[in-house]
VOBA-1610 file (N, C-alpha, C; in pm, whole numbers, padded with zeros to 5 digits, always signed):
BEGIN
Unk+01676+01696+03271Unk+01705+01557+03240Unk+01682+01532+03090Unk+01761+01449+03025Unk+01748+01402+02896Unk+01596+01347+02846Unk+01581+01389+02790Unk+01425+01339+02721Unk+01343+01451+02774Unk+01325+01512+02867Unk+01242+01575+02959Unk+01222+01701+02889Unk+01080+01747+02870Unk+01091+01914+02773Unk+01141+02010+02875Unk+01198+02104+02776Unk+01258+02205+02897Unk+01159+02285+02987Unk+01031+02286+02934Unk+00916+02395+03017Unk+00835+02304+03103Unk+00897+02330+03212Unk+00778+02206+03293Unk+00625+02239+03281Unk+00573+02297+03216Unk+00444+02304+03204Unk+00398+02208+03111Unk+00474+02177+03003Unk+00454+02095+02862Unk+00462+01947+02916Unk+00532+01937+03053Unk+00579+01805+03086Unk+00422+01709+03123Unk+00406+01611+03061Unk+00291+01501+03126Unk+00265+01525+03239Unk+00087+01515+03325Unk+00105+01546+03460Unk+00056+01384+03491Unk+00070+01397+03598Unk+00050+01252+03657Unk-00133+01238+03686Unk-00182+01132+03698Unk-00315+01123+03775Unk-00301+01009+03920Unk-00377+01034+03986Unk-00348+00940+04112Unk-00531+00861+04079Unk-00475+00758+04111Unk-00646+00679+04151Unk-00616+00628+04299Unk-00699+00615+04379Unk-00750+00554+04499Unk-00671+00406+04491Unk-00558+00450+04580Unk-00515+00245+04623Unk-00446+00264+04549Unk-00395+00319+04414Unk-00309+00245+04306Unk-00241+00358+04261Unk-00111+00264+04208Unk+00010+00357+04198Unk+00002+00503+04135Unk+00067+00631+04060Unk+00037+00680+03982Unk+00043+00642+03854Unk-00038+00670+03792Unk-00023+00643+03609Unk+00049+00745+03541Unk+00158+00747+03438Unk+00217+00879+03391Unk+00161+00810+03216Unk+00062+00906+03174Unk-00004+00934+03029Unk+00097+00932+02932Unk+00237+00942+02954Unk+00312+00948+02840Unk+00342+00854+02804Unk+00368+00766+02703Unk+00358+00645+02653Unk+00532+00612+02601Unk+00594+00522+02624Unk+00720+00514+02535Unk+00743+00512+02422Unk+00841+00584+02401Unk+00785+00605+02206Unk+00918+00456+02134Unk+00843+00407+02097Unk+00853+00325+02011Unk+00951+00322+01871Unk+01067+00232+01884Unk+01200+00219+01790Unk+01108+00195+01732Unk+01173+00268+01552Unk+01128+00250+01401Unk+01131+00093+01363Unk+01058+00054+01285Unk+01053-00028+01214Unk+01210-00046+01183Unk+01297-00186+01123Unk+01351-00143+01068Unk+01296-00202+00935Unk+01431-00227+00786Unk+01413-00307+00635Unk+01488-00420+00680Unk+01398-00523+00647Unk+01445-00657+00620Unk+01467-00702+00488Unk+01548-00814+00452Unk+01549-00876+00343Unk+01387-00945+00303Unk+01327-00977+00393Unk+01199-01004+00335Unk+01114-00916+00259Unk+01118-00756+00359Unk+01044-00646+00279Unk+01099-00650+00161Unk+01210-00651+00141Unk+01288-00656-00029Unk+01248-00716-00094Unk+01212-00877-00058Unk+01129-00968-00153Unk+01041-00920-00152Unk+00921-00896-00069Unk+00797-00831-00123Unk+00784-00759-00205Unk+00902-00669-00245Unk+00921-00567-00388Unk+00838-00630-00509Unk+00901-00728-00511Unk+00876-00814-00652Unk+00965-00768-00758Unk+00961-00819-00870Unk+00998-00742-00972Unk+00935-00614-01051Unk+01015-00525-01165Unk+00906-00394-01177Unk+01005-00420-01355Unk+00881-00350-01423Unk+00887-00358-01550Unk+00976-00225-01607Unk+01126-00201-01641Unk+01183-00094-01704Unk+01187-00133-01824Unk+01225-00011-01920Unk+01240-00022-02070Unk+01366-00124-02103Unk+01444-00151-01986Unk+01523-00242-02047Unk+01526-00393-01985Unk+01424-00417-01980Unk+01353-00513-01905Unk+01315-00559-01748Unk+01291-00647-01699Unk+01224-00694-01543Unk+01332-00651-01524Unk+01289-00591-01372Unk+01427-00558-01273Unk+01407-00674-01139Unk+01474-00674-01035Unk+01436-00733-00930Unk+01565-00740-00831Unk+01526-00605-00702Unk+01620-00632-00587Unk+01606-00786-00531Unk+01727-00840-00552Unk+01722-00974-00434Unk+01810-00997-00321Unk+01765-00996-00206Unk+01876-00995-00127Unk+01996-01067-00115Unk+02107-01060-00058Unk+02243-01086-00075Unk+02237-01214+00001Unk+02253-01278-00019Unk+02344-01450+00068Unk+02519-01462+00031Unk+02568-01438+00102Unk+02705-01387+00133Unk+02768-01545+00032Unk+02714-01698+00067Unk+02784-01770+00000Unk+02757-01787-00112Unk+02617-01710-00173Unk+02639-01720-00346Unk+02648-01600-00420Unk+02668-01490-00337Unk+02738-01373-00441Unk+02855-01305-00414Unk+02890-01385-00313Unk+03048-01318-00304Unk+03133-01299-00392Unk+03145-01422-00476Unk+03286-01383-00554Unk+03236-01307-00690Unk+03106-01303-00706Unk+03062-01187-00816Unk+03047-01059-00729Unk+03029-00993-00664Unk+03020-00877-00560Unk+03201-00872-00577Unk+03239-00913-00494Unk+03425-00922-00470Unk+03480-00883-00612Unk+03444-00945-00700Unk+03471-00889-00825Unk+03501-00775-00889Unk+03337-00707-00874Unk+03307-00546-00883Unk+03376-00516-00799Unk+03387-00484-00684Unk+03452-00415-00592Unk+03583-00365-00639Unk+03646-00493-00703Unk+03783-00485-00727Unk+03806-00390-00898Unk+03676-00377-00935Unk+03724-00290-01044Unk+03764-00195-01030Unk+03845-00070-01060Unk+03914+00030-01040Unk+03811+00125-01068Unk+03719+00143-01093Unk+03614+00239-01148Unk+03561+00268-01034Unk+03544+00165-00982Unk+03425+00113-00832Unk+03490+00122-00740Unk+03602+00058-00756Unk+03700+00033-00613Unk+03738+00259-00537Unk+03763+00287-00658Unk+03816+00421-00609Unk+03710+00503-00530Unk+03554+00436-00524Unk+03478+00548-00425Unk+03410+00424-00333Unk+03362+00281-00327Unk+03329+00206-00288Unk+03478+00165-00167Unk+03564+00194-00204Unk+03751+00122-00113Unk+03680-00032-00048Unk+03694-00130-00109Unk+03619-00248-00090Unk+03703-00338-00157Unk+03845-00278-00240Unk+03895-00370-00315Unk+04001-00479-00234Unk+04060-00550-00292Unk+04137-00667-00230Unk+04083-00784-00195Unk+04098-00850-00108Unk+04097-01019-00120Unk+03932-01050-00097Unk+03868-01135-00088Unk+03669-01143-00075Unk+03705-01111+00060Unk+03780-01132+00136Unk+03742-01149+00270Unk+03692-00961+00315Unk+03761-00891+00232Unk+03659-00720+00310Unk+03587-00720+00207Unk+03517-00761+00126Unk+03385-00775+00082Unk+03301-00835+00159Unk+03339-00936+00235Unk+03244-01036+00290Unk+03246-00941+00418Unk+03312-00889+00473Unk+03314-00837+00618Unk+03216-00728+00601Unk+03222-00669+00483Unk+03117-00571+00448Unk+02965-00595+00461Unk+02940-00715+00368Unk+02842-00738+00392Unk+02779-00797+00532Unk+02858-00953+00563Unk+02795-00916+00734Unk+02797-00850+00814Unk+02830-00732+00798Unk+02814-00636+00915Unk+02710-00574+00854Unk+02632-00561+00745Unk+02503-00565+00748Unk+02390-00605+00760Unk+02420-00731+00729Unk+02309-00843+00777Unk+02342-00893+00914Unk+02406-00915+00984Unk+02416-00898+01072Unk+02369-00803+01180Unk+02314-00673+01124Unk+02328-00527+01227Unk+02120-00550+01238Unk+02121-00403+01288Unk+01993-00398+01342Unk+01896-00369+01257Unk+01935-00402+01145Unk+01788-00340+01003Unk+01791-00188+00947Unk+01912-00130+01000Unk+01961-00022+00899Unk+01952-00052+00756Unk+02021-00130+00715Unk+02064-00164+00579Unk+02036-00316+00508Unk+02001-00332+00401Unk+01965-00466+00313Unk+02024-00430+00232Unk+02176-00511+00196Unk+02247-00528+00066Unk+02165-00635-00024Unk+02172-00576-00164Unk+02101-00669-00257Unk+02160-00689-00413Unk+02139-00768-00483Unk+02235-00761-00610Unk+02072-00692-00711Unk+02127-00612-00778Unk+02006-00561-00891Unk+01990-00707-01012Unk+01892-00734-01054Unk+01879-00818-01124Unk+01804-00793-01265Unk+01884-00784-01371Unk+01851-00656-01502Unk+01772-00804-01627Unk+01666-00798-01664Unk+01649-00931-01758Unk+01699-01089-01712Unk+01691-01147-01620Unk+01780-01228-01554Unk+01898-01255-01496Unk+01986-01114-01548Unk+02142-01127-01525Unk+02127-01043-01382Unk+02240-01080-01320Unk+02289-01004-01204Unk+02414-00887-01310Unk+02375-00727-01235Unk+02442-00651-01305Unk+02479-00521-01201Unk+02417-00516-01071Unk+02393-00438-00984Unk+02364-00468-00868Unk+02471-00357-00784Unk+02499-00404-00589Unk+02411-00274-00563Unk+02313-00293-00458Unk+02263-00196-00392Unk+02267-00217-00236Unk+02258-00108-00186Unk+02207-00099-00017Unk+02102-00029-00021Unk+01945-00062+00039Unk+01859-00036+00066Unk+01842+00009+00209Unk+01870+00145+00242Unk+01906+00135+00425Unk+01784+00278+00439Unk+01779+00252+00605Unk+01694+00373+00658Unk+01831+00484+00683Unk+01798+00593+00619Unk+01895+00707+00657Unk+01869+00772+00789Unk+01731+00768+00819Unk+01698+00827+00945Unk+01814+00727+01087Unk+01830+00614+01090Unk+01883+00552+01175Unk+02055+00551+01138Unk+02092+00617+01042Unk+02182+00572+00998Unk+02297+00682+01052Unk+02443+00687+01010Unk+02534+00797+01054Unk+02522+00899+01015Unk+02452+00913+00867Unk+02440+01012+00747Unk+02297+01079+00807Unk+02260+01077+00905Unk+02113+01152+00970Unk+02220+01247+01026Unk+02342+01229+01069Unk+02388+01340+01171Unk+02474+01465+01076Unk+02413+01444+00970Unk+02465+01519+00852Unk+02352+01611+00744Unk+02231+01581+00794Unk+02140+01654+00730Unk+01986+01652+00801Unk+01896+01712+00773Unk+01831+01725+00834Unk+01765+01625+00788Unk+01746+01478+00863Unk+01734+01353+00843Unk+01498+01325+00883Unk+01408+01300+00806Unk+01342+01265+00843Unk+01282+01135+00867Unk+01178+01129+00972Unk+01166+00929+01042Unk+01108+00909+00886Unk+01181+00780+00859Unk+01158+00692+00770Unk+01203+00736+00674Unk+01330+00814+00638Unk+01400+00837+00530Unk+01458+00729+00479Unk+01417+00645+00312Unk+01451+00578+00261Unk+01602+00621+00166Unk+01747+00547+00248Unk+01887+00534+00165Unk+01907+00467+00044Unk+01930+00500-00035Unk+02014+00407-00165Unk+02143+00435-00155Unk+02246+00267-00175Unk+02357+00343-00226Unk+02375+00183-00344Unk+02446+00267-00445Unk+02432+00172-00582Unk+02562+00167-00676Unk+02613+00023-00701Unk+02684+00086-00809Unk+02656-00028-00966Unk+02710-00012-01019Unk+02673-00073-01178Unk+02785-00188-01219Unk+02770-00321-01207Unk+02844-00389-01204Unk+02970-00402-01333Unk+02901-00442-01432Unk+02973-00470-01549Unk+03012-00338-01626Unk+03115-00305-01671Unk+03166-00173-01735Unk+03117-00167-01857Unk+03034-00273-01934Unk+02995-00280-02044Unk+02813-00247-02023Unk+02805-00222-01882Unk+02624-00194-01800Unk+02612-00004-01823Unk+02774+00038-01802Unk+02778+00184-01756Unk+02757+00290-01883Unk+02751+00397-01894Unk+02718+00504-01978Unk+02636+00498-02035Unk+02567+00392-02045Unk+02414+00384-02119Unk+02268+00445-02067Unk+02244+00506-01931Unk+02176+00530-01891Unk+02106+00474-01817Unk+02124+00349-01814Unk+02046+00215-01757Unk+02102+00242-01560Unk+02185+00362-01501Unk+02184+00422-01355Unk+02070+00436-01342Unk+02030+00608-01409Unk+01954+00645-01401Unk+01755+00541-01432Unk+01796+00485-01496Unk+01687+00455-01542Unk+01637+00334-01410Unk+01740+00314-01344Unk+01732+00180-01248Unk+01713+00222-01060Unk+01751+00387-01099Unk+01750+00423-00973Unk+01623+00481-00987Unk+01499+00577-01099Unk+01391+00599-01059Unk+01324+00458-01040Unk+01330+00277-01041Unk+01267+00182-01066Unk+01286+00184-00922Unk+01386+00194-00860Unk+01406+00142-00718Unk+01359+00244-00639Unk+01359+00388-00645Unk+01297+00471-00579Unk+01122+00472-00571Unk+01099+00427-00695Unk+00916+00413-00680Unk+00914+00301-00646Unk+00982+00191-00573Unk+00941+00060-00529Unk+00950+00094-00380Unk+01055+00182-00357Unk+01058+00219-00205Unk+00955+00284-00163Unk+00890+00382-00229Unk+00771+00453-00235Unk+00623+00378-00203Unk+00620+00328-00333Unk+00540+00230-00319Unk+00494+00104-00192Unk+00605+00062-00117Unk+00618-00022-00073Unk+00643+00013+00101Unk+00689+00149+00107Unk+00726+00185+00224Unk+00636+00318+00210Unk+00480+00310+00257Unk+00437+00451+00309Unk+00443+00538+00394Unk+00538+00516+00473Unk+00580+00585+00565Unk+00695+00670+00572Unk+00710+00643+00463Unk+00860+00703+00381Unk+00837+00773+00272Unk+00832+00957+00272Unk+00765+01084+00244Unk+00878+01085+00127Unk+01038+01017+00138Unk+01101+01084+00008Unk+01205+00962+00070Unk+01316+00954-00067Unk+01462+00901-00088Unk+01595+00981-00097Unk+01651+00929-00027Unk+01807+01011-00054Unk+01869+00924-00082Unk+02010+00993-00114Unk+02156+00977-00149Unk+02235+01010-00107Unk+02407+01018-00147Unk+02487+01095-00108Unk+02588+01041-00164Unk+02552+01058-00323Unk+02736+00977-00379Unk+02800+01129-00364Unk+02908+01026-00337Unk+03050+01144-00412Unk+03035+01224-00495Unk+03068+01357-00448Unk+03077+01484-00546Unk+03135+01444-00713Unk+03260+01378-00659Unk+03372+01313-00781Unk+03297+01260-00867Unk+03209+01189-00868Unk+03125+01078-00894Unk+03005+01138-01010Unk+03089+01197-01085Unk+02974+01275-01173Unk+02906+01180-01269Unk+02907+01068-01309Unk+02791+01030-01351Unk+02741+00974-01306Unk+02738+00925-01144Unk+02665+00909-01024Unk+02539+00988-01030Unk+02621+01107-01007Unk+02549+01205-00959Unk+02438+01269-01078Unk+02479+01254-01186Unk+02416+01245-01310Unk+02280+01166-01335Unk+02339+01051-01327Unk+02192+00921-01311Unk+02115+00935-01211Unk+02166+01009-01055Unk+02011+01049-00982Unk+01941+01144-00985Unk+01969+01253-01082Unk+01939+01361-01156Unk+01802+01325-01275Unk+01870+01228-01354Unk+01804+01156-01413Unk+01683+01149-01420Unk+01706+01043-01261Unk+01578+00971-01207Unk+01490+01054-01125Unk+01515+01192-01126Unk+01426+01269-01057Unk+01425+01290-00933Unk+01604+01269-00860Unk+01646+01346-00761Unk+01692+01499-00783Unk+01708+01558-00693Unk+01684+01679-00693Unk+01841+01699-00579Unk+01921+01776-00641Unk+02064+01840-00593Unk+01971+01914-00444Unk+02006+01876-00333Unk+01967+01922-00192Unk+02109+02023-00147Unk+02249+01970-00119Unk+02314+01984-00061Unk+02473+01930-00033Unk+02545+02026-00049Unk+02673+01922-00050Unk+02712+01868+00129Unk+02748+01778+00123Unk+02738+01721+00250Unk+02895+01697+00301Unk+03004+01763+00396Unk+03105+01701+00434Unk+03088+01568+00549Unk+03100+01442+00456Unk+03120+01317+00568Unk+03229+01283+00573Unk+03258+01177+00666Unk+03412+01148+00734Unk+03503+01084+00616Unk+03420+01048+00504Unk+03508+00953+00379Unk+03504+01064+00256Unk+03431+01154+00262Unk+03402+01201+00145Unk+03323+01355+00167Unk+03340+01374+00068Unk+03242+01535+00029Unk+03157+01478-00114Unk+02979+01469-00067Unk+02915+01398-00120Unk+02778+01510-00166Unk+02701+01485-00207Unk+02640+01524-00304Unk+02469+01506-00218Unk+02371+01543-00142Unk+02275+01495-00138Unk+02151+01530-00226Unk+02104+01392-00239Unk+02029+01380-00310Unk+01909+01338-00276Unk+01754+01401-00332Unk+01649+01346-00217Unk+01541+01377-00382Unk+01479+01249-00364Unk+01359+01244-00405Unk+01205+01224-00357Unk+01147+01341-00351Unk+01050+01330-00255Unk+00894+01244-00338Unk+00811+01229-00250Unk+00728+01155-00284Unk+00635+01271-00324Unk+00627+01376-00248Unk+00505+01496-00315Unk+00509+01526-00439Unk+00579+01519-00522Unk+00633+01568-00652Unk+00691+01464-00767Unk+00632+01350-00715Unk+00641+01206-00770Unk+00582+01188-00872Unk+00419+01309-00856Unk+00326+01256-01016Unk+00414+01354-01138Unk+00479+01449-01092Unk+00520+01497-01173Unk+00625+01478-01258Unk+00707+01389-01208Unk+00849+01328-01268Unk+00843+01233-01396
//
């Protein structure tokens, strides 16, 4: 039977008490936590060289048509496919806020400006677990850089180690961070390099041939 170890010796044994039913010692194991938009606020803001950062979560009626925007840039649009009218931007996003705490879309917030879309998701619960050897409480990023005048400066990289030590920090139960941009995606893949991800594995998923990327927490003082 499903769940059941294959060696019946390993299997829980029962105890009987006098009068009363049997008790079986094995306990139900318990769905993960998931990320809320609140844990996100608890982040707070964090101090980079190019000033306060701060994930804030998404409210569909005041960042849509800046989100919809990016999407539609051709830079973004070609690995994000999100471009065209707000309405599959917006479908995008509620089907995250909406879902079961996989994922928290959030806009990056660079010196006061909005400049950056992230997803903050558990990979362990996610589709991308059936693609690598996924551990409980694997913290997802997926990110892109809003303004084309934000990009080649380094300010990826520099924004993805800020968000990886906040996940760290903030989620102890969560041993390391992954990724998985697009192979194509070389200065993607560049800026989590950067930030002190570490090239794991090329990954074939159903949209793409992607790149994983994992930053672990053991090797954190050293980065």
């Amino acid at each position: 039977m499903q769940g059941e170890p294959a060696d019946p010796a390993a299997r829980p044994r029962r105890t009987r008490r006098t009068g009363r039913h049997p008790v079986r010692l094995r306990h139900p194991r318990q769905p993960p936590a998931p990320v809320t938009p609140g844990d996100i606020d608890d982040w707070g803001p964090a101090g980079t060289p190019a000033g306060p950062f701060r994930l804030v979560p998404v409210r569909v009626e005041r960042d849509l048509p800046l989100l919809a925007r990016w999407m539609n840039d051709p830079a973004v649009a070609v690995f994000w496919e999100l471009s065209g009218p707000p309405a599959v931007t917006a479908d995008h996003l509620r089907a995250q806020l909406a879902g079961d705490g996989r994922s928290v879309p959030c806009v990056g917030v660079l010196d006061g400006t909005p400049m950056s879309y992230w997803e903050v998701y558990r990979a362990d619960r996610d589709p991308l677990a059936r693609h690598y050897a996924a551990r409980p409480h694997d913290t997802g990023l997926h990110v892109l850089i809003g303004a084309a005048g934000d990009r080649g400066r380094g300010l990826g990289g520099v924004l993805l180690r800020t968000v990886a030590d906040l996940a760290l920090d903030h989620t102890p139960a969560s041993t390391r961070v992954v990724a998985e941009p697009d192979l194509r995606n070389v200065p993607s893949v560049t800026a989590f390099l950067n930030a002190g991800f570490r090239f794991s594995a090329e990954l074939d998923l159903p949209a793409k041939r992607a790149a994983l990327m994992i930053r672990d927490r053991a090797v954190r003082h050293l980065l």
